[in-house]
N, C-alpha and C positions, 0 to 999 in steps of 0.2 A: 533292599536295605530299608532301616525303620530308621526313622527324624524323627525327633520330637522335641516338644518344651514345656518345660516346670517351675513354675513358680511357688519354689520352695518355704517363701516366707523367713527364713532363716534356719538350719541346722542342729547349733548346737544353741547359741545363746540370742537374745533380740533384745531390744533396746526397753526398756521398761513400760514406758510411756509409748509403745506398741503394743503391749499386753493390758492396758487398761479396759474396765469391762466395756466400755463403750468409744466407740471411735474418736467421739466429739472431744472425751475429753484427752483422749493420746493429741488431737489435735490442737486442744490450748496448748501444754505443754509442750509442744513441738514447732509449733508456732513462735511462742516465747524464746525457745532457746536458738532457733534460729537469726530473731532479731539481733539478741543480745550478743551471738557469733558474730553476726554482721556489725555490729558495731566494735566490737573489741577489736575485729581486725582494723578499723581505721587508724590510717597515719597520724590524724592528731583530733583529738576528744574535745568539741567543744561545751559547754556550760548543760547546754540540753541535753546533749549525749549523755554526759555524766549523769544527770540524773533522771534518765531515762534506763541507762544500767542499773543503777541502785534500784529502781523499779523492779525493774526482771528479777533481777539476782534473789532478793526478795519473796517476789514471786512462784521463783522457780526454789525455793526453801532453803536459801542459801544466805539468811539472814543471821545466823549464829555460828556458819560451820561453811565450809568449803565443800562438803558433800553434803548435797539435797536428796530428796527422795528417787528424784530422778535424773540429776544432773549432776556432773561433778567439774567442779571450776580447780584444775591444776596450775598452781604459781608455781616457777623453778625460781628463776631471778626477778629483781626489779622489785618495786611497789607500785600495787595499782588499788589498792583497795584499804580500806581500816574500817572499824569494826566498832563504834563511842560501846562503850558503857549503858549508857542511856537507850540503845538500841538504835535501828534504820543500818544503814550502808553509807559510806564516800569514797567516792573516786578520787585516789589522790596521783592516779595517772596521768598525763597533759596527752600520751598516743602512744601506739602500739611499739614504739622505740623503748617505751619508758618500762616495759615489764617482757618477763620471757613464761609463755604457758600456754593453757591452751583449756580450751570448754569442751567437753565427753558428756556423753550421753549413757547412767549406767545400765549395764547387759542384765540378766536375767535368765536361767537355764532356761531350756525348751522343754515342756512335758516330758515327760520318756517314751512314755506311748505314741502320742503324735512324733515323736521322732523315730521311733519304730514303724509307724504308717507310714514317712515320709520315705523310708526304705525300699519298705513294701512296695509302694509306687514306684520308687526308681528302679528295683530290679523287675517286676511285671510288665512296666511298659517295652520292656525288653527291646531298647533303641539298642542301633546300631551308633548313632551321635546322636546325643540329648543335650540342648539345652538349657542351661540353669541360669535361674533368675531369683535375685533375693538371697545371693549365700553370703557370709562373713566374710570368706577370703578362702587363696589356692590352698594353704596349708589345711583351713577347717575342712574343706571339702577333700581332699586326699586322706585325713584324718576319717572322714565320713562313708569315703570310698573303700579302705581299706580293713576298717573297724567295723562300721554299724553294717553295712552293706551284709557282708559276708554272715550276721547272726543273725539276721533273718532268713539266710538261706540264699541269699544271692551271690550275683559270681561279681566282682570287682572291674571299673571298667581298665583299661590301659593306659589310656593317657587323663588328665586332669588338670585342668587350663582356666585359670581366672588373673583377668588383669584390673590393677586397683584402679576403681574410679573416681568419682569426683564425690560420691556420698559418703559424710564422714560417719554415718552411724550402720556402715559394713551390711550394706545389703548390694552387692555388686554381681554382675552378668559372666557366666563362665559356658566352660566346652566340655562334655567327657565324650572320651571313643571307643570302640570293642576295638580287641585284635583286628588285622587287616585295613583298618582304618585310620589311617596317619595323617594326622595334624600337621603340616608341612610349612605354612607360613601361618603367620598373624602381623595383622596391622592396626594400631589404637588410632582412636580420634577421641579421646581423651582432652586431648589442647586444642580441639577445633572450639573457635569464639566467634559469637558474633560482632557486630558493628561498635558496640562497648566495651569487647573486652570481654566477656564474659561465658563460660563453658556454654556451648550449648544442650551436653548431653547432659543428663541430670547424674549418670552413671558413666557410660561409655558406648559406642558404637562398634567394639570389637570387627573385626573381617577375618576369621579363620577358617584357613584354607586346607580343605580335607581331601585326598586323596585316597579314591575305593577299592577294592579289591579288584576292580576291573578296569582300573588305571584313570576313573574317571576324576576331574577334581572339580569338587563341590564347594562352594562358596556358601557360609555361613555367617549371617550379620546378627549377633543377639540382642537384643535390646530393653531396655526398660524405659519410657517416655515418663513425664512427670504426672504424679499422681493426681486427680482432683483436688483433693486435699491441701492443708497447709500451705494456703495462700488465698490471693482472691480469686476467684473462679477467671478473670477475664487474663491475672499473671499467669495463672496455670495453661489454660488455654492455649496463648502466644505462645508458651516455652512449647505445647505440646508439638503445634504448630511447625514450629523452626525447628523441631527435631524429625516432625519429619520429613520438612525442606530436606534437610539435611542428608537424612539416611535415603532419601531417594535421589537425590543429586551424587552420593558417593554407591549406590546400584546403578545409574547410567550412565555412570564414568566405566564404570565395571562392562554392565555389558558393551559399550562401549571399545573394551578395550580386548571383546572377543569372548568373553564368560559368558557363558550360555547357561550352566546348571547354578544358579542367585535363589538362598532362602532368608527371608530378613525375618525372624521369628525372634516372641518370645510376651512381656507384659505390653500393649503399649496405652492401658488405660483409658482408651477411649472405644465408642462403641463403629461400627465399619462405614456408616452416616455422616460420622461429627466432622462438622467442620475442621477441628483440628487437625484429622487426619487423612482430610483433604488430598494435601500433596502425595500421598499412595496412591490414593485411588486415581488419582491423574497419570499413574505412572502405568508401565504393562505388568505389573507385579500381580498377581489373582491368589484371591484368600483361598485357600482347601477348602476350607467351610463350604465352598458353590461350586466343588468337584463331586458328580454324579455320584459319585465311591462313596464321597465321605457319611458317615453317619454319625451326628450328633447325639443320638441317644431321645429324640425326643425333647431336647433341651437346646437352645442356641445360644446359651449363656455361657460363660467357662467360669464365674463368679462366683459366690454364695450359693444360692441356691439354681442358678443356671436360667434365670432369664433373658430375656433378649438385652435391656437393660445394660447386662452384665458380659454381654460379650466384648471381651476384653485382653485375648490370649491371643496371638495369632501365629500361623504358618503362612507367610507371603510369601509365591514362589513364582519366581523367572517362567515366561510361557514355554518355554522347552522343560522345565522341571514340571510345570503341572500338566504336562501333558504326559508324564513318566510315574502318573498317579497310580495306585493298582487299589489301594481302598485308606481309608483314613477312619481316624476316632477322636472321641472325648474318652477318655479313664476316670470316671469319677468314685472310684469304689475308696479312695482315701478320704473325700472329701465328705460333710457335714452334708448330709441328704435331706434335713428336717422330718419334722415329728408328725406330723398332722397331715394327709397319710407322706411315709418316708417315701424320698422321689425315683431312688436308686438303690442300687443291692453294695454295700460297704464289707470292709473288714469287721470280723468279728470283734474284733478291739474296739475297733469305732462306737463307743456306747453314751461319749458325751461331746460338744464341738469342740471342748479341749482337747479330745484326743485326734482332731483331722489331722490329716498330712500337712493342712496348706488351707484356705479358704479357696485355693485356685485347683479348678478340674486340670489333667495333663492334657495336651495334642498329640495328635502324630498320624503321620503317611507311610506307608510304606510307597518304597521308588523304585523303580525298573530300571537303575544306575550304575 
């Protein structure tokens, strides 16, 4: 049987201010709108708050209109805001009692081509269970599975399984399975907090439980850790950290409790070094990357352009499952190869980085399961 994971990027539509031409700046804006969430959700607004929102809102080009370039502030009930004549912004809310809404992030279609690559990728890798990362939600991706899949020529999977996480701008961790291979439990950590109160998963820590055609049951932990990105490098860090206290504390509960075939795959944004991701490597969990079998292509990154840097994707597996290795890969024929010379052989479509699958190469093992 084939495992693998993909970090899709999104399907059909992504968040605006994710398609900007340069990182830095999806990261002000991302940044921004995040503050300005966080503070709208408090209980009660004091003096700074308020005009600390006005700031944002502002910012985020929401100084004349309720929908910004890339943001959209929905009121249903209440007052929280007016508008002078004269221009600026005021809060004329005292706390989140006082108004009923909510702050969106607006979407934007996906290429068509790069959504057609992203296809192309998902029926070539030809898993048997594939991991996705980065999708909208169950409905886009059944939409996905049963639509786009198929006009490219590929065969549709069976099941299709994404549980809503804690990201409100819909890039969430899902399952799909072929025939014979049945999704039998799932368990979320979703509401798993730490000492504050506060989620620790950035998305969710998913545990679905796959049963093989050969009665075997496979334990699949998907993940996405928190990005570098949009924050200070040492808040990102910690979260990354405690997530994956976390996901390895809920794998040796597991094997613990007699699971022997444990795969924790999928983004976890850090490189197999970092401190962050420390608490894996402390654990008996072994990356495929350092399985005999596997071949990287020449490249050890799963990133951009695949440098070491960028190794960032993973398949971590239970020492009974990687010892049931039989070979493993990088798929990077969707992804953006660069120009000067190109690194890797692509789709023919593949003729600009707009058209990639994904900025992320696919993984996958095959298993003697």
């Amino acid at each position: 049987m084939r495992l693998a994971s993909f970090n899709v990027e999104n399907l059909f539509d992504r968040a605006k201010a994710m398609n900007l031409d340069t990182w830095a700046e999806g990261r002000v804006v991302l940044d921004r709108f995040a503050e300005l969430q966080k503070l709208l959700g408090q209980v009660t607004y004091s003096d700074a708050d308020k005009a600390r929102m006005a700031t944002l809102i502002i910012e985020l080009g929401m100084e004349e209109s309720d929908i910004g370039p890339f943001v959209i502030l929905r009121r249903n009930r209440g007052n929280l805001l007016k508008r002078p004549r004269t221009g600026g912004v005021v809060i004329t809310a005292n706390g989140r009692i006082d108004w009923v809404g909510s702050l969106e992030l607006r979407d934007e279609p996906i290429n068509e081509i790069a959504m057609q690559n992203t296809a192309r990728v998902m029926s070539d890798l030809n898993a048997d269970i594939l991991g996705i990362v980065e999708v909208e939600s169950r409905p886009v991706l059944t939409a996905f599975n049963t639509q786009v899949l198929p006009a490219v020529g590929g065969m549709p999977f069976n099941q299709v399984m994404v549980i809503d996480g804690n990201d409100e701008r819909g890039i969430d961790v899902g399952l799909l399975t072929r025939n014979g291979f049945v999704l039998d439990i799932m368990r979320s950590h979703v509401d798993d907090r730490d000492a504050a109160g506060n989620p620790i998963f950035s998305r969710d820590c998913p545990e679905y439980y796959v049963t093989t055609p050969a009665g075997a049951t496979l334990l699949v932990m998907v993940n996405h850790f928190k990005s570098k990105g949009f924050g200070s490098t040492q808040s990102s860090d910690a979260r990354r950290h405690a997530q994956a206290r976390r996901a390895r504390d809920i794998y040796e509960k597991r094997i613990a409790e007699g699971f022997d075939h444990i795969a924790l795959i999928g983004d976890l944004n850090d490189t197999p070094d970092s401190a962050p991701l420390a608490p894996l490597k402390e654990s008996t969990l072994r990356d495929a990357f350092t399985h005999p079998a596997f071949d990287d292509g020449g490249f050890p990154g799963t990133f951009g352009l695949g440098n070491a840097g960028n190794k960032i994707d993973y398949l971590l597996l239970s020492p009974k499952l990687f010892d049931e290795v039989e070979r493993g890969g990088v798929f990077r024929k969707g992804a953006w190869p660069g120009s000067r010379p190109k690194r890797w052989e692509t789709y023919p479509e593949l003729t600009e980085p707009k058209h990639a699958a994904s900025d992320h190469a696919a993984i996958w093992v095959d298993l003697n399961i």
